[in-house]
PDB file as gemmi writes it, atoms N, CA and C in Angstrom:
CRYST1    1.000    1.000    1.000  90.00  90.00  90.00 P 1                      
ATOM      1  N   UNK A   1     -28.888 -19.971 -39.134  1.00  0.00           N  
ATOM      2  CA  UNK A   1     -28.565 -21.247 -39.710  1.00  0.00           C  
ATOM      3  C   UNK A   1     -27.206 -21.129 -40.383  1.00  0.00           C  
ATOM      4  N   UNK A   2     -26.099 -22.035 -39.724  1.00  0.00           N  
ATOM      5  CA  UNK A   2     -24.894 -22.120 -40.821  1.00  0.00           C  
ATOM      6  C   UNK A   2     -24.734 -23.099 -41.504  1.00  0.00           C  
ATOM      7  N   UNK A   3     -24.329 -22.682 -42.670  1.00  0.00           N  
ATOM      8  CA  UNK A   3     -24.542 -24.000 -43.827  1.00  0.00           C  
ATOM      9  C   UNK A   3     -22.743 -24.169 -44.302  1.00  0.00           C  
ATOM     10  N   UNK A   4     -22.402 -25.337 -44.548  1.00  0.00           N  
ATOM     11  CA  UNK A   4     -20.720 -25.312 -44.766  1.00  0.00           C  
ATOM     12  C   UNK A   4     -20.602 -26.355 -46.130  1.00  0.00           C  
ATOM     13  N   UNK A   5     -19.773 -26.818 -46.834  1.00  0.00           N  
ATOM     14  CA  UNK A   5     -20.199 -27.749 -47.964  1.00  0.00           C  
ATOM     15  C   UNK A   5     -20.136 -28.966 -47.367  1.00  0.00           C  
ATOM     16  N   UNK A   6     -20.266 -29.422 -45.976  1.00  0.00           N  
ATOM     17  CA  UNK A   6     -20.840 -31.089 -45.985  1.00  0.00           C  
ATOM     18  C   UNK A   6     -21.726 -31.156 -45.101  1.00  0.00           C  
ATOM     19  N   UNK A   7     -22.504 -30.094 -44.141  1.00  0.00           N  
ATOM     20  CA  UNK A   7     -23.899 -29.490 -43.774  1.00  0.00           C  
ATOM     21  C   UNK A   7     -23.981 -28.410 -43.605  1.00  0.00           C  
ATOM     22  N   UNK A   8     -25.518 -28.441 -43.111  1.00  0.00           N  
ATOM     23  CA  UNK A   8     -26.098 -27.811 -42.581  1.00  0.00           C  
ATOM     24  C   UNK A   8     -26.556 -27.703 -41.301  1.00  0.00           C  
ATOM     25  N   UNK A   9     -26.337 -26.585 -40.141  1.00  0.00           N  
ATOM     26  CA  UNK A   9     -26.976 -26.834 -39.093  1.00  0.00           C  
ATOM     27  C   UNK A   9     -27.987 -25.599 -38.699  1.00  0.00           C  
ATOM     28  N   UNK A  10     -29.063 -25.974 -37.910  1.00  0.00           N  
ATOM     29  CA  UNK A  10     -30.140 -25.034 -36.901  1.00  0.00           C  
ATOM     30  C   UNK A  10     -29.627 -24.791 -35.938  1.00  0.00           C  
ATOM     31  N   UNK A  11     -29.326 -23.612 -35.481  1.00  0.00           N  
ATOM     32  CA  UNK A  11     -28.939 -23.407 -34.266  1.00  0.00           C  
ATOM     33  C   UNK A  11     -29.414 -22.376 -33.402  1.00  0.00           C  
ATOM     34  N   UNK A  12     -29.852 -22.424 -32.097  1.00  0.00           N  
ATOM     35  CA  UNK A  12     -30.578 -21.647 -31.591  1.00  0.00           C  
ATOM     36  C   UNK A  12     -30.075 -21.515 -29.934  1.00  0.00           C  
ATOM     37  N   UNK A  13     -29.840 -20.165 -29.455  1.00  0.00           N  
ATOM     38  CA  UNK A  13     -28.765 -20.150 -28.356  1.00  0.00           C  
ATOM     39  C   UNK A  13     -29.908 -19.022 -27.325  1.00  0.00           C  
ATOM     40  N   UNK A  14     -30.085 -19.556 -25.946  1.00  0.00           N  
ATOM     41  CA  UNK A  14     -30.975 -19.057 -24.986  1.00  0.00           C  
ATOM     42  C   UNK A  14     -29.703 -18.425 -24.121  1.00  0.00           C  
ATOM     43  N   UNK A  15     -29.208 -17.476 -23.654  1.00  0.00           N  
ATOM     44  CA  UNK A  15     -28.530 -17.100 -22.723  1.00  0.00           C  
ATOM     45  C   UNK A  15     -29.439 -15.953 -21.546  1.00  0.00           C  
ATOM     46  N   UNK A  16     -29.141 -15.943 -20.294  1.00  0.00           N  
ATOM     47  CA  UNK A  16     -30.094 -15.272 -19.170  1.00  0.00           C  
ATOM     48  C   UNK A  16     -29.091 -14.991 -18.371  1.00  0.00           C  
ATOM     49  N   UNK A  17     -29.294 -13.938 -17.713  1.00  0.00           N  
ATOM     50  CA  UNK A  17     -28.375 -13.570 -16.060  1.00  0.00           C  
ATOM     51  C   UNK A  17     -28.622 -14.438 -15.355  1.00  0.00           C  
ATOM     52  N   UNK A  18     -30.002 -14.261 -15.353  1.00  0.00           N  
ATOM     53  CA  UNK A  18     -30.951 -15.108 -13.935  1.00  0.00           C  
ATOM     54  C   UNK A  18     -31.170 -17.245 -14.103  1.00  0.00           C  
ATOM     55  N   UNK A  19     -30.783 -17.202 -15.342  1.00  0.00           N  
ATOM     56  CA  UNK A  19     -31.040 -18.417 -15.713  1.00  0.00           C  
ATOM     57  C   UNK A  19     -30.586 -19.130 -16.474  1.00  0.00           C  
ATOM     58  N   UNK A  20     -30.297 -20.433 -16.474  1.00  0.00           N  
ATOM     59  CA  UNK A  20     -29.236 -21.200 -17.492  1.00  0.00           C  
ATOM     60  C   UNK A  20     -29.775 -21.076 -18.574  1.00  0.00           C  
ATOM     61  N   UNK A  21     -28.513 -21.091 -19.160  1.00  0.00           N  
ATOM     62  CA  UNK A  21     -28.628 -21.194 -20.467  1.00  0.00           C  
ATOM     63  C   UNK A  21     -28.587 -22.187 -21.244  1.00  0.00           C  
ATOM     64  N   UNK A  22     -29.183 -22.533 -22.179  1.00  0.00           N  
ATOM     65  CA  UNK A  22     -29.060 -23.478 -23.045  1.00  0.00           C  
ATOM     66  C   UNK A  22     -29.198 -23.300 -25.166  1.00  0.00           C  
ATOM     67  N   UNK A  23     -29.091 -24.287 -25.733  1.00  0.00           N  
ATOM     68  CA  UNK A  23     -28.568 -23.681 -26.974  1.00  0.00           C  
ATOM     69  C   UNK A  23     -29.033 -25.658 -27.461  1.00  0.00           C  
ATOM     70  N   UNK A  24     -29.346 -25.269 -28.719  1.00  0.00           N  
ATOM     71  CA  UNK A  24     -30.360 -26.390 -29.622  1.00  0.00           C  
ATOM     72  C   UNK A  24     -29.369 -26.737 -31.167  1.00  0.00           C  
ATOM     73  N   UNK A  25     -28.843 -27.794 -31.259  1.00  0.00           N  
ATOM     74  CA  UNK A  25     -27.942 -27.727 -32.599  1.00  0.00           C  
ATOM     75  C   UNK A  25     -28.737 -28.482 -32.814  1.00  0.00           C  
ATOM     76  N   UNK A  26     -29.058 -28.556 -34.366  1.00  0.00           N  
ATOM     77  CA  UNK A  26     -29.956 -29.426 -35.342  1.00  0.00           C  
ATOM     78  C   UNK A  26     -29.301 -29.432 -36.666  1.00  0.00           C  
ATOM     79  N   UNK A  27     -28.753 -30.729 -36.800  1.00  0.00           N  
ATOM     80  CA  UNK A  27     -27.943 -30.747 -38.269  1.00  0.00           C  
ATOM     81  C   UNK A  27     -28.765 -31.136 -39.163  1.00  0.00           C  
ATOM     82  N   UNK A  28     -28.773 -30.802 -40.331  1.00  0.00           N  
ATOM     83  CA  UNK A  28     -29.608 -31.393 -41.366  1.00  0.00           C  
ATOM     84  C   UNK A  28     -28.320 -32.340 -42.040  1.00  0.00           C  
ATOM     85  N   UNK A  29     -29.511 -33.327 -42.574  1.00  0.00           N  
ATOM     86  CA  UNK A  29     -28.585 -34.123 -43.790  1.00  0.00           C  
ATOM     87  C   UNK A  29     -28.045 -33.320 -44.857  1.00  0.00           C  
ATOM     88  N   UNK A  30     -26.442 -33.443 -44.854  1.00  0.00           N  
ATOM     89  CA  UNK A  30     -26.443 -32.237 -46.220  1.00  0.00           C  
ATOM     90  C   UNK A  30     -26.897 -33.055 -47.547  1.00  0.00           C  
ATOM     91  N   UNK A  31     -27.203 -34.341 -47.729  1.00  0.00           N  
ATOM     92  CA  UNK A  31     -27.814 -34.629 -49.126  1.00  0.00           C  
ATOM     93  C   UNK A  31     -28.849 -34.093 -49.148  1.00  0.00           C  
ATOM     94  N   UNK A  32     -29.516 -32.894 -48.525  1.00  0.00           N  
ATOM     95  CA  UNK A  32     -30.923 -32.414 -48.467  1.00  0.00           C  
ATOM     96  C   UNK A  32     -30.517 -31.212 -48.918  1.00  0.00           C  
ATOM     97  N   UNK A  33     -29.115 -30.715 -48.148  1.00  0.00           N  
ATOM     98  CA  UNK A  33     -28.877 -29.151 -49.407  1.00  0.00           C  
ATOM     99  C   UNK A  33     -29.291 -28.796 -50.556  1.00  0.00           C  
ATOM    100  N   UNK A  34     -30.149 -28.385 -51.050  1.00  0.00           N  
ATOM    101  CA  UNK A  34     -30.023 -27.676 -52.750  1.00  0.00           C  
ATOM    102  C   UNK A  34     -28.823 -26.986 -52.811  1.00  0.00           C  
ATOM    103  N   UNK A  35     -28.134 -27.553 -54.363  1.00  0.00           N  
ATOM    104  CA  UNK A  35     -27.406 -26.099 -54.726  1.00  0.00           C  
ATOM    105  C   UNK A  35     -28.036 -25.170 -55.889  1.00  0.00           C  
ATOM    106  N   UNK A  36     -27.531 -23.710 -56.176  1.00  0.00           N  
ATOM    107  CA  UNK A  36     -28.511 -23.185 -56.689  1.00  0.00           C  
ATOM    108  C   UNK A  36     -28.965 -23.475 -58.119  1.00  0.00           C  
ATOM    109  N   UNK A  37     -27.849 -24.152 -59.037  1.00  0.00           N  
ATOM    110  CA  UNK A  37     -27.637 -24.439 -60.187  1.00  0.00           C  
ATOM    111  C   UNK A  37     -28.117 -25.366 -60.877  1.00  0.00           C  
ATOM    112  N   UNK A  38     -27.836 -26.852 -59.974  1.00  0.00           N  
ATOM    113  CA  UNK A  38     -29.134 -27.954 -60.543  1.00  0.00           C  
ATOM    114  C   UNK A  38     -29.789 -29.031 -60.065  1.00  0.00           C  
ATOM    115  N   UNK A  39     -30.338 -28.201 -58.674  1.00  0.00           N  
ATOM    116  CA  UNK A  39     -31.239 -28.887 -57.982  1.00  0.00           C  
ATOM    117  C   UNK A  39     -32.915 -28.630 -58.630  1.00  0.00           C  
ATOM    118  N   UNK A  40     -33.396 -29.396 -58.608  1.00  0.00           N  
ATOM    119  CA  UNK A  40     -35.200 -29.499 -58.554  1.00  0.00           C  
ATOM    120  C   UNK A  40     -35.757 -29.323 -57.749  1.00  0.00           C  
ATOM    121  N   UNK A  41     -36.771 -28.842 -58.552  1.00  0.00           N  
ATOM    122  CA  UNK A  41     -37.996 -28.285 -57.407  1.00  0.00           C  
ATOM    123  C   UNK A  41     -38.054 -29.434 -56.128  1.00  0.00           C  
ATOM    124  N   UNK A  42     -38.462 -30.563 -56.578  1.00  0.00           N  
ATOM    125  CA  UNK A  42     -38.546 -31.597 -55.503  1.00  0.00           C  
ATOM    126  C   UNK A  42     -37.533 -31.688 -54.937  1.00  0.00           C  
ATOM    127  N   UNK A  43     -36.559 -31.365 -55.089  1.00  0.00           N  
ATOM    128  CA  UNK A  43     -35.266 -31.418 -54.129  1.00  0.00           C  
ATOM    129  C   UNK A  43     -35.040 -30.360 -53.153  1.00  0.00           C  
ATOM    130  N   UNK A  44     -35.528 -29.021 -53.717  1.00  0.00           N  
ATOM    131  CA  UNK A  44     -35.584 -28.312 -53.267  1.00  0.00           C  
ATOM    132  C   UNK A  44     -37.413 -28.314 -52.178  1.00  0.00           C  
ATOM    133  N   UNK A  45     -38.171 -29.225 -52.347  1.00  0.00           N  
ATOM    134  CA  UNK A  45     -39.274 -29.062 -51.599  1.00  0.00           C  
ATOM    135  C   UNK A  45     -38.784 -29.847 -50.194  1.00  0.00           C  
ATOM    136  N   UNK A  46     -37.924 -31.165 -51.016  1.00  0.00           N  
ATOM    137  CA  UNK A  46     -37.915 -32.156 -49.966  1.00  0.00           C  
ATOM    138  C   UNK A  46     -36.829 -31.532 -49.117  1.00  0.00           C  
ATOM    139  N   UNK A  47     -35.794 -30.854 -48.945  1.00  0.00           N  
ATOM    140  CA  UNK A  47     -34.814 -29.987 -48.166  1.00  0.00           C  
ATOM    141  C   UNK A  47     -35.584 -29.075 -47.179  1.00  0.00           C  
ATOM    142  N   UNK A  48     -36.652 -27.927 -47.881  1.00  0.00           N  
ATOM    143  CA  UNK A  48     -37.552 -27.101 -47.201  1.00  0.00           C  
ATOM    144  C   UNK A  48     -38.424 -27.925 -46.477  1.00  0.00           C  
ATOM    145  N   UNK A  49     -39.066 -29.145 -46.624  1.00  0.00           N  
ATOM    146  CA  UNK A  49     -39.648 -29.973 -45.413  1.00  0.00           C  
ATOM    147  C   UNK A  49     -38.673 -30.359 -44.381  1.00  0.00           C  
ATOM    148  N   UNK A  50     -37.676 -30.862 -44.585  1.00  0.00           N  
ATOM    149  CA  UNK A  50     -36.871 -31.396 -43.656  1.00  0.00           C  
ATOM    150  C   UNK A  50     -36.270 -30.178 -42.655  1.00  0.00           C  
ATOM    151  N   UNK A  51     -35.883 -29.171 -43.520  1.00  0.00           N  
ATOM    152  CA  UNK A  51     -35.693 -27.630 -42.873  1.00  0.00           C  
ATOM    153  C   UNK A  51     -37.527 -27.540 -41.663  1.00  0.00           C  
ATOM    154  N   UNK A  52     -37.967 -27.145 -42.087  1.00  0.00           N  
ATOM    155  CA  UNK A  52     -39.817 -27.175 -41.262  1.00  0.00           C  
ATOM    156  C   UNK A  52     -39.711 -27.891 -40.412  1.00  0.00           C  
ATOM    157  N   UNK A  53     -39.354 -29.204 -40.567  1.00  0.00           N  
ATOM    158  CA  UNK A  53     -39.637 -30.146 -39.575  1.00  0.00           C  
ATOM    159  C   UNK A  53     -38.705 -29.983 -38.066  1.00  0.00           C  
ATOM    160  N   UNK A  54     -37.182 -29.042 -38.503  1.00  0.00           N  
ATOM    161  CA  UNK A  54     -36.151 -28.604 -37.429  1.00  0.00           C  
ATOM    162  C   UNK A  54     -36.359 -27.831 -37.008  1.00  0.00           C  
ATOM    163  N   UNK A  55     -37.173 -27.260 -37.982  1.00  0.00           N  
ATOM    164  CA  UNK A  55     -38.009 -25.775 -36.845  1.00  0.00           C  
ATOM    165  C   UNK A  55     -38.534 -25.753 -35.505  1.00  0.00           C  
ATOM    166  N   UNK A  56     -39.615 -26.649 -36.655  1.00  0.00           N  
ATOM    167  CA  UNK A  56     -40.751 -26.987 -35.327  1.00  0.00           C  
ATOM    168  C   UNK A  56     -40.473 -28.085 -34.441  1.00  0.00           C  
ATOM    169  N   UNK A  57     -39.507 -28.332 -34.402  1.00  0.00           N  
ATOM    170  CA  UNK A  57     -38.522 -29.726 -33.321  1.00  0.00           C  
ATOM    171  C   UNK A  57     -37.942 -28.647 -32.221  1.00  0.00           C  
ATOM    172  N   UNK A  58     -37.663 -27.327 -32.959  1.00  0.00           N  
ATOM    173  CA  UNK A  58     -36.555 -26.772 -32.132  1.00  0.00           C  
ATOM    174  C   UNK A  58     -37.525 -25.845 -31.656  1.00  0.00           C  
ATOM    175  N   UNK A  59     -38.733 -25.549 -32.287  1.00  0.00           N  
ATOM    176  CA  UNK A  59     -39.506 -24.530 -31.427  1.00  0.00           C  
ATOM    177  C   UNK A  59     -40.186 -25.052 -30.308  1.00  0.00           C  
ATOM    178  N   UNK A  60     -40.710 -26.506 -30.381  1.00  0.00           N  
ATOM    179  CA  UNK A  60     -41.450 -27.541 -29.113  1.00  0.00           C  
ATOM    180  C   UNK A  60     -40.393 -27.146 -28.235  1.00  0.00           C  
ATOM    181  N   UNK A  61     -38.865 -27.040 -28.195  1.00  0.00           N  
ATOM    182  CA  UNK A  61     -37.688 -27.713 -27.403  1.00  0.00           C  
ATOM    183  C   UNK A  61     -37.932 -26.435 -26.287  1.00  0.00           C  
ATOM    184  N   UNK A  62     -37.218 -25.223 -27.799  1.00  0.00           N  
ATOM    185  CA  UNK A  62     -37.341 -23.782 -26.872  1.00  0.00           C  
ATOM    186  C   UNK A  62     -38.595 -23.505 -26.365  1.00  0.00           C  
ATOM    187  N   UNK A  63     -40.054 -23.886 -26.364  1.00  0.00           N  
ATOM    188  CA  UNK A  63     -40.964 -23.594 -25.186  1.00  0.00           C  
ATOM    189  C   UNK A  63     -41.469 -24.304 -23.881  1.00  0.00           C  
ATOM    190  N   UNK A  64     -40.758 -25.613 -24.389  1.00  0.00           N  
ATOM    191  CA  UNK A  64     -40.301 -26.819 -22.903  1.00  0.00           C  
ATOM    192  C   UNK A  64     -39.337 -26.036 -22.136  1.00  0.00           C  
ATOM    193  N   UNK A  65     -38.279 -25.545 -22.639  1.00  0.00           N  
ATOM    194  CA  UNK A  65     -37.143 -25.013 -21.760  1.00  0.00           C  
ATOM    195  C   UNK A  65     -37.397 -23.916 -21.430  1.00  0.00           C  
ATOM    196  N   UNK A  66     -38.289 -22.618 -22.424  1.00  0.00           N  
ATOM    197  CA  UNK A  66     -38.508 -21.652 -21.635  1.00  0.00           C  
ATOM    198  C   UNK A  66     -39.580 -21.818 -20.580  1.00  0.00           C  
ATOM    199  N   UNK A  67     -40.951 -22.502 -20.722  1.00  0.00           N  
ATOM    200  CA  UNK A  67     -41.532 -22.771 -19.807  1.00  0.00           C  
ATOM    201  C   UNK A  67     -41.263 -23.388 -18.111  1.00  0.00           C  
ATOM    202  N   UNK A  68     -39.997 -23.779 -18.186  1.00  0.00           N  
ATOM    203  CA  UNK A  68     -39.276 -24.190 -17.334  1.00  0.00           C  
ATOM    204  C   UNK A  68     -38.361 -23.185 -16.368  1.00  0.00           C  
ATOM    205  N   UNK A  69     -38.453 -22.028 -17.000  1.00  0.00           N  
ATOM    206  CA  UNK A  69     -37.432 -20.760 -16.945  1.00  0.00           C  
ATOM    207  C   UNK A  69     -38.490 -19.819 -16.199  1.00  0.00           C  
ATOM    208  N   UNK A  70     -39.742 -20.025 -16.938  1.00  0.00           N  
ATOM    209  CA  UNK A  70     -40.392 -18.893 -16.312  1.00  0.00           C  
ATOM    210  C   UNK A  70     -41.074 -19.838 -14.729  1.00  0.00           C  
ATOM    211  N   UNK A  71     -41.272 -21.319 -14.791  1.00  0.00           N  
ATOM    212  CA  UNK A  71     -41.319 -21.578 -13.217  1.00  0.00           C  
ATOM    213  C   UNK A  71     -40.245 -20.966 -12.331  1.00  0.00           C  
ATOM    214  N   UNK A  72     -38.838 -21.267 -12.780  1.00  0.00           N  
ATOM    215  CA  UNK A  72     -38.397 -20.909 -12.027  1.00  0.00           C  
ATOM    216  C   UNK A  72     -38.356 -19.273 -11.598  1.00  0.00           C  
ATOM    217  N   UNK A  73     -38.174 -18.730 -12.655  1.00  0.00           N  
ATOM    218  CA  UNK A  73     -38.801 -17.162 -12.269  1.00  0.00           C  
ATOM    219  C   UNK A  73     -39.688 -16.810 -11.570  1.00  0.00           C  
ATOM    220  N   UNK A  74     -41.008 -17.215 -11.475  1.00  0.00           N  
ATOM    221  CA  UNK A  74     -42.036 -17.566 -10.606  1.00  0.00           C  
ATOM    222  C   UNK A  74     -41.951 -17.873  -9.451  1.00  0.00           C  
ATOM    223  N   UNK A  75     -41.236 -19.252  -9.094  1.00  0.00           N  
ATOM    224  CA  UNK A  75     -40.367 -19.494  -7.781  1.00  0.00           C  
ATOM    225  C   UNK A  75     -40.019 -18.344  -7.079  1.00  0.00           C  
ATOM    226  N   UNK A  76     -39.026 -18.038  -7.849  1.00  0.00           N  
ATOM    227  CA  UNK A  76     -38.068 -17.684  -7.040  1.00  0.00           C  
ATOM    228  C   UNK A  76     -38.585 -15.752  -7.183  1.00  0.00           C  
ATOM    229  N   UNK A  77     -39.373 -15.501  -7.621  1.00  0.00           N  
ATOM    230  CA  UNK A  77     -40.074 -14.017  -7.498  1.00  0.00           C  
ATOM    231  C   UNK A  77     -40.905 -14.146  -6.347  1.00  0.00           C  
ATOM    232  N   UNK A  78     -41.955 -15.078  -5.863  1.00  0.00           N  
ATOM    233  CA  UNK A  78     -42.794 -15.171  -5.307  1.00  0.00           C  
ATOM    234  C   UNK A  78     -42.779 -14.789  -3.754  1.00  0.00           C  
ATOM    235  N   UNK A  79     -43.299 -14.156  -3.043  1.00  0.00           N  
ATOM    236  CA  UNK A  79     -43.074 -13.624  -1.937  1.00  0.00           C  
ATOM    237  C   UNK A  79     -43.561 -14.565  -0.865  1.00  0.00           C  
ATOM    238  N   UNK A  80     -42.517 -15.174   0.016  1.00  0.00           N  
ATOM    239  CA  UNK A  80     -42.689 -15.892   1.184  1.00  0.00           C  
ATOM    240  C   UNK A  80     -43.772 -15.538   2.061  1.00  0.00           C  
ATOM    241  N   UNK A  81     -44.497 -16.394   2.135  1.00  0.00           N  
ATOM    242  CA  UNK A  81     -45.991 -16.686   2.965  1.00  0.00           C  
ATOM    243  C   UNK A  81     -46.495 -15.750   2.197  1.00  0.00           C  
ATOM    244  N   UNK A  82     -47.208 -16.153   0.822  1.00  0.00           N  
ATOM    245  CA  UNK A  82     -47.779 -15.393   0.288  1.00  0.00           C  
ATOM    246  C   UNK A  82     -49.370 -16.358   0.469  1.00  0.00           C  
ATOM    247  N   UNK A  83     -50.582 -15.487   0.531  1.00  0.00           N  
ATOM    248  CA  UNK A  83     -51.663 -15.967   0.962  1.00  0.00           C  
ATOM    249  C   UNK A  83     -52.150 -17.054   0.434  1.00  0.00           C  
ATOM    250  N   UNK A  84     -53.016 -18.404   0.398  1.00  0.00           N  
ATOM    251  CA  UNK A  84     -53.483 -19.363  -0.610  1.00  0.00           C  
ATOM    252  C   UNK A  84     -54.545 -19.017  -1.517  1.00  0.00           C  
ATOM    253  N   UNK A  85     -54.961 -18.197  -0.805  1.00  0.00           N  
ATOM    254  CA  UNK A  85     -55.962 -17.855  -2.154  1.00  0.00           C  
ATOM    255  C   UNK A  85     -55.850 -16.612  -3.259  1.00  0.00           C  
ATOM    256  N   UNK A  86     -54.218 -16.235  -3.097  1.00  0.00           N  
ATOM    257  CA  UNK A  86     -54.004 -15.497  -4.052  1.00  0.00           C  
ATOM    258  C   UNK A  86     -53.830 -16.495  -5.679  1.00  0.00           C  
ATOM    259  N   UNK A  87     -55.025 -15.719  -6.620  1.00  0.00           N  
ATOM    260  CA  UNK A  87     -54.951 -16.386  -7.922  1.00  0.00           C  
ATOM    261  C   UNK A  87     -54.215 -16.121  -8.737  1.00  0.00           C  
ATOM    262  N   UNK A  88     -53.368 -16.502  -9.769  1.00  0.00           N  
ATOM    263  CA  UNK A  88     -52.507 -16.096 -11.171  1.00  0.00           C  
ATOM    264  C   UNK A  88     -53.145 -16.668 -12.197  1.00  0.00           C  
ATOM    265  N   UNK A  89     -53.452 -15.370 -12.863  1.00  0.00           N  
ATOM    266  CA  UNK A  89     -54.226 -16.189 -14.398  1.00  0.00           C  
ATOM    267  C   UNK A  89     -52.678 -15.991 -15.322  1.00  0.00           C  
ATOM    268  N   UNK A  90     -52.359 -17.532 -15.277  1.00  0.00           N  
ATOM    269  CA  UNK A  90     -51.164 -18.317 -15.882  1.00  0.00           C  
ATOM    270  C   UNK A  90     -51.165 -17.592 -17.789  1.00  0.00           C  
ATOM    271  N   UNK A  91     -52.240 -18.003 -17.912  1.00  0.00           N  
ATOM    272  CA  UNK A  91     -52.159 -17.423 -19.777  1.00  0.00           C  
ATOM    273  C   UNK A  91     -51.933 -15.949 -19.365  1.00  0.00           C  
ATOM    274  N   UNK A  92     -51.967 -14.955 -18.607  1.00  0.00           N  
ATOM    275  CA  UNK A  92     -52.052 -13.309 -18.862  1.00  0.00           C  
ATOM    276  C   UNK A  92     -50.465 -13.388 -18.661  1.00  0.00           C  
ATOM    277  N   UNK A  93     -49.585 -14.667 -17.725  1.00  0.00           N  
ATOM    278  CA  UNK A  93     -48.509 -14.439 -17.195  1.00  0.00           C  
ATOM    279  C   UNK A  93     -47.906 -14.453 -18.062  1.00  0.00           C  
ATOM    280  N   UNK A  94     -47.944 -15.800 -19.052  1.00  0.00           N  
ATOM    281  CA  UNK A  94     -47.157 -16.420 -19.904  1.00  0.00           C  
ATOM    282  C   UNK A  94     -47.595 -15.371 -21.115  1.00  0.00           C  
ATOM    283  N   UNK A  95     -48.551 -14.475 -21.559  1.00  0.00           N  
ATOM    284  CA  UNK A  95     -48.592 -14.049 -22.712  1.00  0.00           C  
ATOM    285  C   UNK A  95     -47.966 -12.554 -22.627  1.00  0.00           C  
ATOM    286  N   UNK A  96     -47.436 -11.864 -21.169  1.00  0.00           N  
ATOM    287  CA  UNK A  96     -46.698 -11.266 -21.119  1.00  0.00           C  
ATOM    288  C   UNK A  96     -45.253 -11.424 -20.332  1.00  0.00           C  
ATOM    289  N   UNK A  97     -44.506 -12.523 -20.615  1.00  0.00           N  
ATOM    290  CA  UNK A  97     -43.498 -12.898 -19.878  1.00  0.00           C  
ATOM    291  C   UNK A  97     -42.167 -12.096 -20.378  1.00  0.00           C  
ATOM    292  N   UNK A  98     -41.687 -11.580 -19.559  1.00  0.00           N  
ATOM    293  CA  UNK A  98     -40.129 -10.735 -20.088  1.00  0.00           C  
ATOM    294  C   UNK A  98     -40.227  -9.371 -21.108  1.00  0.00           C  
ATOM    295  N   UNK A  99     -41.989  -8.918 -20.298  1.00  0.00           N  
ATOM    296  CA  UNK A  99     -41.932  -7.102 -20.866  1.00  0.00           C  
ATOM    297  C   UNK A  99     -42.935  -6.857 -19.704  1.00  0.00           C  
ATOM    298  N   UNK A 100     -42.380  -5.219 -19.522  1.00  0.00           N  
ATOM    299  CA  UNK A 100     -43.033  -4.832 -18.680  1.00  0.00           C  
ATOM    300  C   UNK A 100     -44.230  -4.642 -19.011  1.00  0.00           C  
ATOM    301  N   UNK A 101     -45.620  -5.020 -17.797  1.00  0.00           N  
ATOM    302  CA  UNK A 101     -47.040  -4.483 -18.219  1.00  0.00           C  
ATOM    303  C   UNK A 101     -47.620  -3.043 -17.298  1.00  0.00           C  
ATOM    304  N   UNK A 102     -48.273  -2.451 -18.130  1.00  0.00           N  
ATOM    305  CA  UNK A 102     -48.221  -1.115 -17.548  1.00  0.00           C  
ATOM    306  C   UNK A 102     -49.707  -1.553 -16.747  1.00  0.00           C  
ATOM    307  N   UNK A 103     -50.085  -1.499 -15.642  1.00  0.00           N  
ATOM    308  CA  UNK A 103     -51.339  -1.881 -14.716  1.00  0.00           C  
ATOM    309  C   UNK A 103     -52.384  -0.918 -15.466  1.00  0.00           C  
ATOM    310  N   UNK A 104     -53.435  -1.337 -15.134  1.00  0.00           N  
ATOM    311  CA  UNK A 104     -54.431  -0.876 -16.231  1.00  0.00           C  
ATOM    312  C   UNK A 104     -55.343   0.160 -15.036  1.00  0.00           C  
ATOM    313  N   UNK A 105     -56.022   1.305 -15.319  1.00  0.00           N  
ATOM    314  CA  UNK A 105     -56.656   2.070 -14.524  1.00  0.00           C  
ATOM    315  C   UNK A 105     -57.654   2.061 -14.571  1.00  0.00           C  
ATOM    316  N   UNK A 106     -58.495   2.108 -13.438  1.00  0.00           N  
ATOM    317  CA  UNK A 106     -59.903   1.293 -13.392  1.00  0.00           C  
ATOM    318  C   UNK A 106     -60.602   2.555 -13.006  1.00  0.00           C  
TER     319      UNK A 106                                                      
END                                                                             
C-alpha cells in the first residue's frame, strides 16, 4: 500500500511467463487517512473499514482473474484426445495450484 499526503492507494500486481498479467489499483479517499497525532478512534475505525472493504474488493478481483489463469493453464496443459471419462477433482486442483505435488504411494 502507498500512501502520499493527498492518498492512499491498494495495489496489487499479478505478473506470469505463461500468462497475462494484470495489476488492481484501489484508491482510498484520503479524508479517510488518520494522521498519527489527532485523529480518533472513530476515525481511525472508519479508515480501517474502508481499508477492509479494498481488501476484500481486491481479493474477489484477484481470485476471478486467477481462476481464469488456471483455466487457461488447464487448457492449454491438457493432452489432445484425452479420454471422456477421465475425471479432475477440481478442489484437489485448485487447492494445489502453482506447487509441485509429490504423488502419494499406495
Amino acid at each position: 500500500m502507498c500512501q502520499s499526503a493527498t492518498s492512499t492507494t491498494l495495489t496489487a500486481k499479478y505478473t506470469s511467463p505463461t500468462n497475462e498479467a494484470f495489476a488492481i489499483d484501489t484508491t482510498l479517499p484520503s479524508a479517510t487517512a488518520p494522521s498519527k497525532s489527532t485523529s480518533t478512534t472513530t476515525e481511525k475505525t472508519g479508515y480501517l473499514g474502508t481499508l477492509r472493504a479494498a481488501v476484500t474488493q481486491a481479493q474477489a478481483t484477484i481470485n476471478k482473474e486467477l481462476t481464469v489463469r488456471m483455466d487457461e493453464d488447464r487448457a492449454r496443459d491438457a493432452p489432445t484426445g484425452a479420454s471422456v471419462g477421465t475425471a479432475v477433482d477440481e478442489d484437489k486442483e485448485e487447492e494445489n495450484y502453482g506447487e509441485e505435488v509429490q504423488e502419494e504411494e499406495g
